[in-house]
Gaussian input, Z-matrix of N, CA and C with variables (Angstrom, degrees):
# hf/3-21g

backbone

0 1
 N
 C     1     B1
 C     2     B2     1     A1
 N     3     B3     2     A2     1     D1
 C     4     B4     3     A3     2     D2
 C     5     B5     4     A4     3     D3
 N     6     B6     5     A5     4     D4
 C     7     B7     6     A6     5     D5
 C     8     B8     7     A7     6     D6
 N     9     B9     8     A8     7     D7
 C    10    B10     9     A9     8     D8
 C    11    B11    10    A10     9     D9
 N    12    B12    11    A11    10    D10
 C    13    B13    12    A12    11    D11
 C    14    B14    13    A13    12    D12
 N    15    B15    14    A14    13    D13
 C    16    B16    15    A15    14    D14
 C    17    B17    16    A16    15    D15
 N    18    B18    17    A17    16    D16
 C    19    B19    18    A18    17    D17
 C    20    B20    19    A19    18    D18
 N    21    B21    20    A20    19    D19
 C    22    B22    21    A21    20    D20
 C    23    B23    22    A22    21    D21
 N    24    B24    23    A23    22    D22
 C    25    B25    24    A24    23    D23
 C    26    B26    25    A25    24    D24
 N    27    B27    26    A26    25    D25
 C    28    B28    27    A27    26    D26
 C    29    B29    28    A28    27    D27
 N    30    B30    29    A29    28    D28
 C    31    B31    30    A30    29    D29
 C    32    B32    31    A31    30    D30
 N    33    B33    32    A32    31    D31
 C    34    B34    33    A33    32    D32
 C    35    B35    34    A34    33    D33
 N    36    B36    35    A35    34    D34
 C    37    B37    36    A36    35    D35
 C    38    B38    37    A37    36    D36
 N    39    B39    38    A38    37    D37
 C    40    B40    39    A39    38    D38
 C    41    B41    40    A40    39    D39
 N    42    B42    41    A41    40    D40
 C    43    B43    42    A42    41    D41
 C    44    B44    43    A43    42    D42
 N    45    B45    44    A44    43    D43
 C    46    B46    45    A45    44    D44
 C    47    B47    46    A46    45    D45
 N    48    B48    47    A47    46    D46
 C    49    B49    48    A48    47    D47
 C    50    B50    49    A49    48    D48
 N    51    B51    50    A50    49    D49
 C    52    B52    51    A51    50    D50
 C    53    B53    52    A52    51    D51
 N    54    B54    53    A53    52    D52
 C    55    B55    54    A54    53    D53
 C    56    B56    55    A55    54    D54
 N    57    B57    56    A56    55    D55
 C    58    B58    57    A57    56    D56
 C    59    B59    58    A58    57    D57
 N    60    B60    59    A59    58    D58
 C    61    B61    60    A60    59    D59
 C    62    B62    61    A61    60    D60
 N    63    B63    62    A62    61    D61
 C    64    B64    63    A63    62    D62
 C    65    B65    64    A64    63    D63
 N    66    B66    65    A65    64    D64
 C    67    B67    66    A66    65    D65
 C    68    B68    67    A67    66    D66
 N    69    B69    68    A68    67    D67
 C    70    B70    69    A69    68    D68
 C    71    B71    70    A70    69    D69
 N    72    B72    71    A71    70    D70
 C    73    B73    72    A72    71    D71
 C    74    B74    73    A73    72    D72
 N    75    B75    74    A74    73    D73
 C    76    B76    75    A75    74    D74
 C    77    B77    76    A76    75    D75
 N    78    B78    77    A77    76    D76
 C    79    B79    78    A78    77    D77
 C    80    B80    79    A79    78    D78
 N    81    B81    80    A80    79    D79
 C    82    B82    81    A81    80    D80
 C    83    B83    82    A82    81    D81
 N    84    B84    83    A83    82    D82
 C    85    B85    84    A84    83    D83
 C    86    B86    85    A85    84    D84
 N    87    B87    86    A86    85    D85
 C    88    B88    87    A87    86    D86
 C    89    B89    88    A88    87    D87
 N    90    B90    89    A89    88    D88
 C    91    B91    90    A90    89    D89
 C    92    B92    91    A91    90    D90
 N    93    B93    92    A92    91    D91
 C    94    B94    93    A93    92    D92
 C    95    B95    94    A94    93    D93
 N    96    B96    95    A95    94    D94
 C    97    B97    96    A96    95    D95
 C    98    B98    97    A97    96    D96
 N    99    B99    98    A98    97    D97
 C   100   B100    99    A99    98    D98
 C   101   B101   100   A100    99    D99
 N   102   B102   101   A101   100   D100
 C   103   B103   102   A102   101   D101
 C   104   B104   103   A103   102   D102
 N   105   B105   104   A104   103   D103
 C   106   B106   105   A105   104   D104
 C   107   B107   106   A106   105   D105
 N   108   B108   107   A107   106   D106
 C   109   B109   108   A108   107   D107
 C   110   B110   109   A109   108   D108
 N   111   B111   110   A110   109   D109
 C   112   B112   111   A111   110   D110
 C   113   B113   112   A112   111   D111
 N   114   B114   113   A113   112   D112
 C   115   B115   114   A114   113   D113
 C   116   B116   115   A115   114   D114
 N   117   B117   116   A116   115   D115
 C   118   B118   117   A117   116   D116
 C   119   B119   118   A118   117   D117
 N   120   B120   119   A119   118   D118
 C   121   B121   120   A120   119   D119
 C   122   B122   121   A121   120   D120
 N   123   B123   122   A122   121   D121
 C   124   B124   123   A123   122   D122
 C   125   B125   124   A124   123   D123
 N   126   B126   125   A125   124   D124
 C   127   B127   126   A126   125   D125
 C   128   B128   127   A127   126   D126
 N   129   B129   128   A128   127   D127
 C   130   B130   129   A129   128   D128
 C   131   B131   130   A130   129   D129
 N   132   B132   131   A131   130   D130
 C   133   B133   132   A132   131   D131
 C   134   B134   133   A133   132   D132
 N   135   B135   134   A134   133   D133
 C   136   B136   135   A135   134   D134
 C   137   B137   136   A136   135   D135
 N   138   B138   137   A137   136   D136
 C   139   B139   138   A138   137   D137
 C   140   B140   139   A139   138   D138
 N   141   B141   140   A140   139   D139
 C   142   B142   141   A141   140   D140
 C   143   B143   142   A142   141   D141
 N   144   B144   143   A143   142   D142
 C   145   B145   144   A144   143   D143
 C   146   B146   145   A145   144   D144
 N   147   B147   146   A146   145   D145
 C   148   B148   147   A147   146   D146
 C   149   B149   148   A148   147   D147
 N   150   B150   149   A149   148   D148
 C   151   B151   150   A150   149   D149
 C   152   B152   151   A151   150   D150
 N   153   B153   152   A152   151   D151
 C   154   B154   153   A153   152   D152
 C   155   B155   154   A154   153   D153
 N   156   B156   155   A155   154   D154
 C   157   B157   156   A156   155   D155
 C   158   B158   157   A157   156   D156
 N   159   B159   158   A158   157   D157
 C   160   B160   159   A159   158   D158
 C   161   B161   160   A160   159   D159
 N   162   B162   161   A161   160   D160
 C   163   B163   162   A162   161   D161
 C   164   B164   163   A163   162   D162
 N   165   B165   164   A164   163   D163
 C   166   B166   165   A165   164   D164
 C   167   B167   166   A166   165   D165
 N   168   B168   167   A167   166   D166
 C   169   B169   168   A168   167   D167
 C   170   B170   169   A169   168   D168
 N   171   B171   170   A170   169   D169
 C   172   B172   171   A171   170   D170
 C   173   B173   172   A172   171   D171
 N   174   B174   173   A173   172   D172
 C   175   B175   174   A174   173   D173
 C   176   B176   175   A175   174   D174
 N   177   B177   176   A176   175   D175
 C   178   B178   177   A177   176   D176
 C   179   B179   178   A178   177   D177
 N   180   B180   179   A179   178   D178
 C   181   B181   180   A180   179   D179
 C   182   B182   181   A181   180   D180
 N   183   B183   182   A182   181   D181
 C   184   B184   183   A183   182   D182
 C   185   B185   184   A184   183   D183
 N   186   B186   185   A185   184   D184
 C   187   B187   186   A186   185   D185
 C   188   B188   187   A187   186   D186
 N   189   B189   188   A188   187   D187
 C   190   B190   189   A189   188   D188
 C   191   B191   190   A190   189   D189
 N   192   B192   191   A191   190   D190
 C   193   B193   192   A192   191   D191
 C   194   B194   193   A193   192   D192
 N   195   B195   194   A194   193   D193
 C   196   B196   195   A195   194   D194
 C   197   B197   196   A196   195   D195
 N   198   B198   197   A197   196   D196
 C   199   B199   198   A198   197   D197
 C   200   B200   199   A199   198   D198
 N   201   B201   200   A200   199   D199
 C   202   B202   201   A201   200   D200
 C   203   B203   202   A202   201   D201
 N   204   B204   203   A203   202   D202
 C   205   B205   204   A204   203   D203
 C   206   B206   205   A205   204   D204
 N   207   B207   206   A206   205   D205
 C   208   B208   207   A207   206   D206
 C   209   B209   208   A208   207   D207
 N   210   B210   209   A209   208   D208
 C   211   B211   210   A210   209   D209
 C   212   B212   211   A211   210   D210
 N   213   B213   212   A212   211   D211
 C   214   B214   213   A213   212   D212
 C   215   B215   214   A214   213   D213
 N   216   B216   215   A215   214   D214
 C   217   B217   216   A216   215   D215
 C   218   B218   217   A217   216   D216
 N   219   B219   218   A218   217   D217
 C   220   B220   219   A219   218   D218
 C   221   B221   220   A220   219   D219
 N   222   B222   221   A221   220   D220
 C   223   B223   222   A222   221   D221
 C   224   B224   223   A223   222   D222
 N   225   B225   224   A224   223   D223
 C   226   B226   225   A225   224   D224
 C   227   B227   226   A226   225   D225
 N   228   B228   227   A227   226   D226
 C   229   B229   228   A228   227   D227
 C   230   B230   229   A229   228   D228
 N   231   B231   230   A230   229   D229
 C   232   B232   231   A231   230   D230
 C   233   B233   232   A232   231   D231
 N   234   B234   233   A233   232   D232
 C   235   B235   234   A234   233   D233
 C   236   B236   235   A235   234   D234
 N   237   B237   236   A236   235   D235
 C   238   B238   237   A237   236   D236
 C   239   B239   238   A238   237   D237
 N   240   B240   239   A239   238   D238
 C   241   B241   240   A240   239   D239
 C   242   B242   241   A241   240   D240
 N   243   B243   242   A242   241   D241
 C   244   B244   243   A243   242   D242
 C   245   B245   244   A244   243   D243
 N   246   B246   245   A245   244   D244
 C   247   B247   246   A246   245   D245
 C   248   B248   247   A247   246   D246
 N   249   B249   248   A248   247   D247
 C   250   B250   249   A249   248   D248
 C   251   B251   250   A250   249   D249
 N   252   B252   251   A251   250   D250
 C   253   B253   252   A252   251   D251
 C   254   B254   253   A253   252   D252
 N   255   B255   254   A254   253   D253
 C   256   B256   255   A255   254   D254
 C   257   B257   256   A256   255   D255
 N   258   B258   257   A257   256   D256
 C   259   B259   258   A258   257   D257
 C   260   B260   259   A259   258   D258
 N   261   B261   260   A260   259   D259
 C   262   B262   261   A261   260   D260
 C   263   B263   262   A262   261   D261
 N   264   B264   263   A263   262   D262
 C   265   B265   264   A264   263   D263
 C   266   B266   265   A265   264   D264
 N   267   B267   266   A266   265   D265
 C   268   B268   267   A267   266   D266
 C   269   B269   268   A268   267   D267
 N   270   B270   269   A269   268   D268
 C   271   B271   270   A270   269   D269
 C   272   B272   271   A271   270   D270
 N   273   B273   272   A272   271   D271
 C   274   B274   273   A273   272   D272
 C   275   B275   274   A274   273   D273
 N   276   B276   275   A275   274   D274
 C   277   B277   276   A276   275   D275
 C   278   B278   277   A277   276   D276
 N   279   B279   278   A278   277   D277
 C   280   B280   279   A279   278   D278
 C   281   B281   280   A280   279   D279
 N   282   B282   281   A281   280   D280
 C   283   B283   282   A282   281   D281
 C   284   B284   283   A283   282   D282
 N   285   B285   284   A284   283   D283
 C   286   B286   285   A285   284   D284
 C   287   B287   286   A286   285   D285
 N   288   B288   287   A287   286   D286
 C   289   B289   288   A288   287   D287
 C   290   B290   289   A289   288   D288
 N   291   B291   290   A290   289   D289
 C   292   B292   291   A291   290   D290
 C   293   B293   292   A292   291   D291
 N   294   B294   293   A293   292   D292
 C   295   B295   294   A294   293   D293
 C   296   B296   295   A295   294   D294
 N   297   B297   296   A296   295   D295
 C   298   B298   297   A297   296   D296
 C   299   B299   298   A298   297   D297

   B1=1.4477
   B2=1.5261
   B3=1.4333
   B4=1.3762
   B5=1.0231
   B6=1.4707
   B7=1.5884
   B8=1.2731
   B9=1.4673
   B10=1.2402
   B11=1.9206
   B12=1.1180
   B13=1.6713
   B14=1.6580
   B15=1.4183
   B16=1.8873
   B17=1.4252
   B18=1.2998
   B19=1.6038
   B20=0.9899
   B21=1.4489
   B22=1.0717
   B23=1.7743
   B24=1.0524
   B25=1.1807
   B26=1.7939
   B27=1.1375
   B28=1.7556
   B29=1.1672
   B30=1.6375
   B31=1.3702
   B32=1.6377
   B33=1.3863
   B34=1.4262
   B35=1.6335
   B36=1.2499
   B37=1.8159
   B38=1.4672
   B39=0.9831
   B40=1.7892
   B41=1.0736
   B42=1.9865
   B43=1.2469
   B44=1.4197
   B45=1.5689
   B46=1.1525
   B47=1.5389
   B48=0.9383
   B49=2.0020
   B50=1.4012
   B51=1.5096
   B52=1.4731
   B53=1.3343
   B54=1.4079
   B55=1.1907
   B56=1.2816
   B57=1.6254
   B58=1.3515
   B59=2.0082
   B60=1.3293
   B61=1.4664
   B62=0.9201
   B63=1.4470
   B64=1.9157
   B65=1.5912
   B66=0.8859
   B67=1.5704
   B68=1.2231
   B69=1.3151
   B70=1.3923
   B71=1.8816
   B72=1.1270
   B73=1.8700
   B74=1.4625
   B75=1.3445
   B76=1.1939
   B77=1.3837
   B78=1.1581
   B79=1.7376
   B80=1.5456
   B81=1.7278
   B82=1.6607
   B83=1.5369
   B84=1.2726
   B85=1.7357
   B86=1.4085
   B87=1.1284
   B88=1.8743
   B89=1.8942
   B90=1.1686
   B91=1.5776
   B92=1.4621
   B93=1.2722
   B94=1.5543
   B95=1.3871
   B96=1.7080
   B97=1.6468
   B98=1.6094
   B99=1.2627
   B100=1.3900
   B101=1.5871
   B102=1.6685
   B103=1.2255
   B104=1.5138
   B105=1.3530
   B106=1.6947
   B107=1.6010
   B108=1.4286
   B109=1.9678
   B110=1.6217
   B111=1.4863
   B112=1.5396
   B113=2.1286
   B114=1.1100
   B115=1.6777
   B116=1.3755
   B117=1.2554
   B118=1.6927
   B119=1.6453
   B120=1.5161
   B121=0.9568
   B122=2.1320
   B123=1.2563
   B124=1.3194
   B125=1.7051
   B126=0.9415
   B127=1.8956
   B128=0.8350
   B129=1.3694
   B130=2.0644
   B131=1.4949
   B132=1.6363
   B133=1.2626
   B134=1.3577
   B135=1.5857
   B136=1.7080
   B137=1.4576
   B138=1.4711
   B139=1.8446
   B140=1.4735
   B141=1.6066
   B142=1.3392
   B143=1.4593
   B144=1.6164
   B145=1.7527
   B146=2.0655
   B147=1.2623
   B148=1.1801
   B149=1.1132
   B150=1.2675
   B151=1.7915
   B152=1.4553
   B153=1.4642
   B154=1.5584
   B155=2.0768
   B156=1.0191
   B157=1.9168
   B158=1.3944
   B159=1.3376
   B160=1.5227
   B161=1.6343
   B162=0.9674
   B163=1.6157
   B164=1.4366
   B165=1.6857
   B166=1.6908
   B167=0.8943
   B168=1.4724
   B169=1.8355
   B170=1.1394
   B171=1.7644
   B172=1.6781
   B173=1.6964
   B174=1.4419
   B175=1.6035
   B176=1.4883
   B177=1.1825
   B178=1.7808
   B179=1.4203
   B180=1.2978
   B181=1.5065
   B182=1.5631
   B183=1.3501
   B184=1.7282
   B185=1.1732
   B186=1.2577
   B187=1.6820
   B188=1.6729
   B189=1.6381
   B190=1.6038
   B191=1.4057
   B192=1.5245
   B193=1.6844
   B194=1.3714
   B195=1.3187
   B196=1.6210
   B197=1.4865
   B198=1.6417
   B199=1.8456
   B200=2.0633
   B201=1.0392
   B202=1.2162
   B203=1.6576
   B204=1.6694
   B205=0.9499
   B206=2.0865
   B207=1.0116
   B208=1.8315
   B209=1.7963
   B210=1.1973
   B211=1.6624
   B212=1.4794
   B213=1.5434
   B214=1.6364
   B215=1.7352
   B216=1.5588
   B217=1.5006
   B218=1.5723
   B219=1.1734
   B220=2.0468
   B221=1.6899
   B222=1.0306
   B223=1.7794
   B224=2.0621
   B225=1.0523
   B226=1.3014
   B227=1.6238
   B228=1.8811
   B229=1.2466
   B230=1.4248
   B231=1.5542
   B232=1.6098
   B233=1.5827
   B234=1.7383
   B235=1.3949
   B236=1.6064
   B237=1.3207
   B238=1.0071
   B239=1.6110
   B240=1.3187
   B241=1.2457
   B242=1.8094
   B243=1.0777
   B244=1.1838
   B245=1.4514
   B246=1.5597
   B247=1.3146
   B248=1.6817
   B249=1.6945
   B250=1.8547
   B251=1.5521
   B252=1.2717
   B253=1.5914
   B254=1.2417
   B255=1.3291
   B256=1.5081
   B257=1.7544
   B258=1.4395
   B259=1.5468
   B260=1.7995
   B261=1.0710
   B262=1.6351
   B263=1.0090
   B264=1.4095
   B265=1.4294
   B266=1.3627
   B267=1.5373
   B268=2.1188
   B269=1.5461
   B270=1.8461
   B271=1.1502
   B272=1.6653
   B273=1.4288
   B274=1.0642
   B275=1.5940
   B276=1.4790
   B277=1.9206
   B278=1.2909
   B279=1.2232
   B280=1.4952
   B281=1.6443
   B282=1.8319
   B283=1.7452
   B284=1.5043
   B285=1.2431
   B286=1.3738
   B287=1.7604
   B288=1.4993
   B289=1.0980
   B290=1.9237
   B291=1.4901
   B292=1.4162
   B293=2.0121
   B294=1.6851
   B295=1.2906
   B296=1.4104
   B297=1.2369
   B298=1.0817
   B299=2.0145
   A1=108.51
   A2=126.30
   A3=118.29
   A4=148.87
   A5=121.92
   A6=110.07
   A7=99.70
   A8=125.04
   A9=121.05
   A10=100.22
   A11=111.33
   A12=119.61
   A13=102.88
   A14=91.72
   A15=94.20
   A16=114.61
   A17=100.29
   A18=118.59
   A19=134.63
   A20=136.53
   A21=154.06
   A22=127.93
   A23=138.00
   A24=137.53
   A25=93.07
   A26=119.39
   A27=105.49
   A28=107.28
   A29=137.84
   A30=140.85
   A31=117.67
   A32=114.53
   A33=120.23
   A34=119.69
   A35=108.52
   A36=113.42
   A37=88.09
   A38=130.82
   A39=115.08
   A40=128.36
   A41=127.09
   A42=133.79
   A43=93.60
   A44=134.33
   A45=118.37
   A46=98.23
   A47=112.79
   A48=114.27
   A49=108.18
   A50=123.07
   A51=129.17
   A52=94.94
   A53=142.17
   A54=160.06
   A55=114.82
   A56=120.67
   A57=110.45
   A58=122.75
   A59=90.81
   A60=106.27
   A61=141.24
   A62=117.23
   A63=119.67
   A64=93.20
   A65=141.47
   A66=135.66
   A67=87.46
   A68=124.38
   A69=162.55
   A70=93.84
   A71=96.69
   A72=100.25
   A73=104.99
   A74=129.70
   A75=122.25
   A76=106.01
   A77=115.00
   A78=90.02
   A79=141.27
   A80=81.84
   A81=95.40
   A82=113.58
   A83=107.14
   A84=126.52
   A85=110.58
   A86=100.75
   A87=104.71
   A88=92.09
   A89=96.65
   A90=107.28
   A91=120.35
   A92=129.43
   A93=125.67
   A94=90.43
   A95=94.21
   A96=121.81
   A97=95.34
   A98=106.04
   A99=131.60
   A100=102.92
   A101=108.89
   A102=118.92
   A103=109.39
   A104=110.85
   A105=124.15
   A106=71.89
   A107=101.87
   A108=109.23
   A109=103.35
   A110=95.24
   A111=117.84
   A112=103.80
   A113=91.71
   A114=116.57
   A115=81.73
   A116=152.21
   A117=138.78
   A118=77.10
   A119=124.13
   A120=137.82
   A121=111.46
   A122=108.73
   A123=105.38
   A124=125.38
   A125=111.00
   A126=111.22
   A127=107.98
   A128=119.65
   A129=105.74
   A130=112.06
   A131=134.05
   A132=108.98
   A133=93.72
   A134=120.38
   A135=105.43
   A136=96.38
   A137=130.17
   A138=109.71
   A139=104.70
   A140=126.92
   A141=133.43
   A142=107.54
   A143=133.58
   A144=114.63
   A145=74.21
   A146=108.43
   A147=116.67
   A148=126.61
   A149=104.45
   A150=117.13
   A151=113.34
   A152=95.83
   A153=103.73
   A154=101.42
   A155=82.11
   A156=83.55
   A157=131.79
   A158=126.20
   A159=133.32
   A160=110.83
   A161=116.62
   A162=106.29
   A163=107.71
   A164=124.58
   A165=122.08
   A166=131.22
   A167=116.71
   A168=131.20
   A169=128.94
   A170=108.41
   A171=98.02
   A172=97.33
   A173=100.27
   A174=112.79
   A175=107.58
   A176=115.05
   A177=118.11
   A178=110.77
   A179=123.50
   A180=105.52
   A181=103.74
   A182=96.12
   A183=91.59
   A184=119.36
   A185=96.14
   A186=117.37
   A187=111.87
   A188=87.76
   A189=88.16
   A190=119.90
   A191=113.32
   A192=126.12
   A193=87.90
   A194=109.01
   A195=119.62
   A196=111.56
   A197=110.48
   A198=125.38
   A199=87.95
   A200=123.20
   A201=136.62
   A202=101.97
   A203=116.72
   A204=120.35
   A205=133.16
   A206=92.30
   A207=115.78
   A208=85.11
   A209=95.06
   A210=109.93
   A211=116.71
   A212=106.61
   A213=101.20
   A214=80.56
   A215=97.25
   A216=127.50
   A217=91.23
   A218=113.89
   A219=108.08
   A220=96.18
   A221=122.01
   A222=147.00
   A223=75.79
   A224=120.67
   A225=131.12
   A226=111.00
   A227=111.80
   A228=115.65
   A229=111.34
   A230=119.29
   A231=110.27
   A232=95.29
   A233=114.24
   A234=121.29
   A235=108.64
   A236=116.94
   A237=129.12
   A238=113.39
   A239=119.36
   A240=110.06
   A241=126.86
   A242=110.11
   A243=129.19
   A244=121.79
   A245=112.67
   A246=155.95
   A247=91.05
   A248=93.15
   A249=117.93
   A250=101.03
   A251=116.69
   A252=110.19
   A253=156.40
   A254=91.35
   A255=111.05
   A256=127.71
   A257=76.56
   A258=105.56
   A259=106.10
   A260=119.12
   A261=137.49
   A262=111.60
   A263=132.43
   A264=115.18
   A265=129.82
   A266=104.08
   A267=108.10
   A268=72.14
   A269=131.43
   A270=135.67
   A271=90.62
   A272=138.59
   A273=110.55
   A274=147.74
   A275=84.30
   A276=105.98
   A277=104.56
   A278=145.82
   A279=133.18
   A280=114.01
   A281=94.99
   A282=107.20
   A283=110.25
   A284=116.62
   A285=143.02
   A286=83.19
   A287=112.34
   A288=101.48
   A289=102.10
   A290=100.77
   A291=109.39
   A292=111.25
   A293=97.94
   A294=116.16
   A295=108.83
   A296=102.93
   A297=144.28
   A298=123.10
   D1=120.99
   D2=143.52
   D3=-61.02
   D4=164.64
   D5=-155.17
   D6=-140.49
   D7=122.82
   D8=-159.87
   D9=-127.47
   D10=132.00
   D11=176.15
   D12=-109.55
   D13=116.51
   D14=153.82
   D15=-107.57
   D16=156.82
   D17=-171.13
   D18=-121.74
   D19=80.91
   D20=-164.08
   D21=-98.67
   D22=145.81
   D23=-159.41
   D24=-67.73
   D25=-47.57
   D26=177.92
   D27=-125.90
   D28=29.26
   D29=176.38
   D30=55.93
   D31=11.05
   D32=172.67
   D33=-96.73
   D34=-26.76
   D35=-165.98
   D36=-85.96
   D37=-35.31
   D38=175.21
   D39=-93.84
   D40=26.10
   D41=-170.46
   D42=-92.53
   D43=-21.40
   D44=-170.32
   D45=-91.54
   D46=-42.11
   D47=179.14
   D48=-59.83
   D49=-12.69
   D50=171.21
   D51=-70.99
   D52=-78.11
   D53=176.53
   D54=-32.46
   D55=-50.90
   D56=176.72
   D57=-91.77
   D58=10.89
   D59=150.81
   D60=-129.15
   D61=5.84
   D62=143.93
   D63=-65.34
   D64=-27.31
   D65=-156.39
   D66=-75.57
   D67=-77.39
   D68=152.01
   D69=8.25
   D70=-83.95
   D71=175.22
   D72=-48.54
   D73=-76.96
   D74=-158.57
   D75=-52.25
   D76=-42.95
   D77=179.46
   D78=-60.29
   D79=-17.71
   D80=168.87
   D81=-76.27
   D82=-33.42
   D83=-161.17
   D84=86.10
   D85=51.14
   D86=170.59
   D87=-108.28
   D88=143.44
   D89=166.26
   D90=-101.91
   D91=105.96
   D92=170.55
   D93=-136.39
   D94=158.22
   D95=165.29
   D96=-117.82
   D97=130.55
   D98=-173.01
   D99=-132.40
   D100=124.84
   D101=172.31
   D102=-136.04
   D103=142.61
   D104=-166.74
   D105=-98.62
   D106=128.25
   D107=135.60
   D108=-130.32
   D109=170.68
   D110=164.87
   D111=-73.41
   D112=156.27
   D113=-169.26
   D114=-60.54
   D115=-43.84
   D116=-129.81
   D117=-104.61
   D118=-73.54
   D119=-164.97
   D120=-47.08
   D121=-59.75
   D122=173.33
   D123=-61.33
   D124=-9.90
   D125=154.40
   D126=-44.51
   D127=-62.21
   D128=-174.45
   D129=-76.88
   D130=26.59
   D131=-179.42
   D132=-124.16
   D133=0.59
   D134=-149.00
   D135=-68.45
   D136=-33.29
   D137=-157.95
   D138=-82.88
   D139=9.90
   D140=170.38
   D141=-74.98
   D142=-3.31
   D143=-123.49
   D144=-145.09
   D145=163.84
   D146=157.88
   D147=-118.01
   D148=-18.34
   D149=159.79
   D150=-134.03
   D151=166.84
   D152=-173.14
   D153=-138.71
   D154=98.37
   D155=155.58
   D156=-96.49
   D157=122.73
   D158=179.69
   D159=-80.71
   D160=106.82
   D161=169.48
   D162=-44.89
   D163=133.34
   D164=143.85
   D165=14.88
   D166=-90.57
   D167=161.80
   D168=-45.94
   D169=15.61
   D170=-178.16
   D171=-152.28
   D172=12.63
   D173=-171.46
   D174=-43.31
   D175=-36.72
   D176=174.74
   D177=-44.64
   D178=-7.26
   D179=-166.71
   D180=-115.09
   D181=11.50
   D182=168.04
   D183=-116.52
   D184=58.87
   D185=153.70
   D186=-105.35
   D187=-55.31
   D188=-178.46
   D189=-95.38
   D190=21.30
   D191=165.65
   D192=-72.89
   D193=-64.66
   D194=-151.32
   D195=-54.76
   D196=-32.52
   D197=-174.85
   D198=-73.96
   D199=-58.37
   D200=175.39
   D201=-23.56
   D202=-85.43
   D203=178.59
   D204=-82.31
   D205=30.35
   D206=-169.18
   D207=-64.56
   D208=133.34
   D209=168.65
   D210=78.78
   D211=1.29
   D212=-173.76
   D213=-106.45
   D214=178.20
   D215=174.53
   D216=-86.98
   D217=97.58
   D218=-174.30
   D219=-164.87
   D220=98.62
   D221=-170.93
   D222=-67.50
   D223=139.85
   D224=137.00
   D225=-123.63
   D226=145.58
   D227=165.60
   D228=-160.49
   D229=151.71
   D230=179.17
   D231=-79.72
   D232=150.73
   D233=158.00
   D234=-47.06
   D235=156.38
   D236=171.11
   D237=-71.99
   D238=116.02
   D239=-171.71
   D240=-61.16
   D241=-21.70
   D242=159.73
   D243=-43.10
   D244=-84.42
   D245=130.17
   D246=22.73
   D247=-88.93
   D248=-172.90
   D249=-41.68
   D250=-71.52
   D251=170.30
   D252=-51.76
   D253=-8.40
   D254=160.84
   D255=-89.97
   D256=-14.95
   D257=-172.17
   D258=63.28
   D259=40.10
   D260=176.33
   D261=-56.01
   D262=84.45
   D263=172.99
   D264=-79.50
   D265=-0.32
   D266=-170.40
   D267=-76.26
   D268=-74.29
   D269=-129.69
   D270=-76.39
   D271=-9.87
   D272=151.82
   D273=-79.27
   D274=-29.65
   D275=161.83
   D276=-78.71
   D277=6.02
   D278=159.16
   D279=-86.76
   D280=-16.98
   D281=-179.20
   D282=-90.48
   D283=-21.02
   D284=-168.14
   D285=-70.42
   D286=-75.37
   D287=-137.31
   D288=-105.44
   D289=19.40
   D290=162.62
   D291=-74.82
   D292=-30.38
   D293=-174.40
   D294=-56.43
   D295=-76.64
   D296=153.49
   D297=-19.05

């Protein structure tokens, strides 16, 4: 199973895009565990994760996600801003697992 972290300025604006793309996978039959944290809080989870998505509103921090995770097997990418606002979960599990 993959393990996917989104990253959000307080780990709340991407709990629903968590939700509508576990939905999103299972209906395909893809298996991921997807967890929203806040930027402070997800530092300690990244070498658990195989990917990493940045919410939009916090795209600045994937510079120093990316210095963070340099040399590991660890996909970083911002959500599609589009995507995030629609709260799209196929077009995010299609980004998930393009990463991926």
């Amino acid at each position: 199973m993959k393990k996917v972290l989104f990253v959000c300025s307080a780990g709340m604006s991407t709990s629903l895009l968590v939700q509508k793309t576990l939905d999103a996978a299972k209906a395909r039959g893809v298996e991921l565990d997807i967890q929203a944290m806040s930027e402070a809080e997800a530092k300690n989870h990244y070498d658990s994760c195989n990917a990493i998505l940045i919410g939009p509103q916090v795209r600045f921090l994937s510079s120093s996600i990316n210095k963070a995770v340099a040399g590991k097997n660890i996909k970083v990418d911002v959500i599609n801003t589009i995507s995030y606002g629609r709260m799209d979960g196929n077009a995010v599990l299609d980004q998930i697992l393009t990463m991926i």
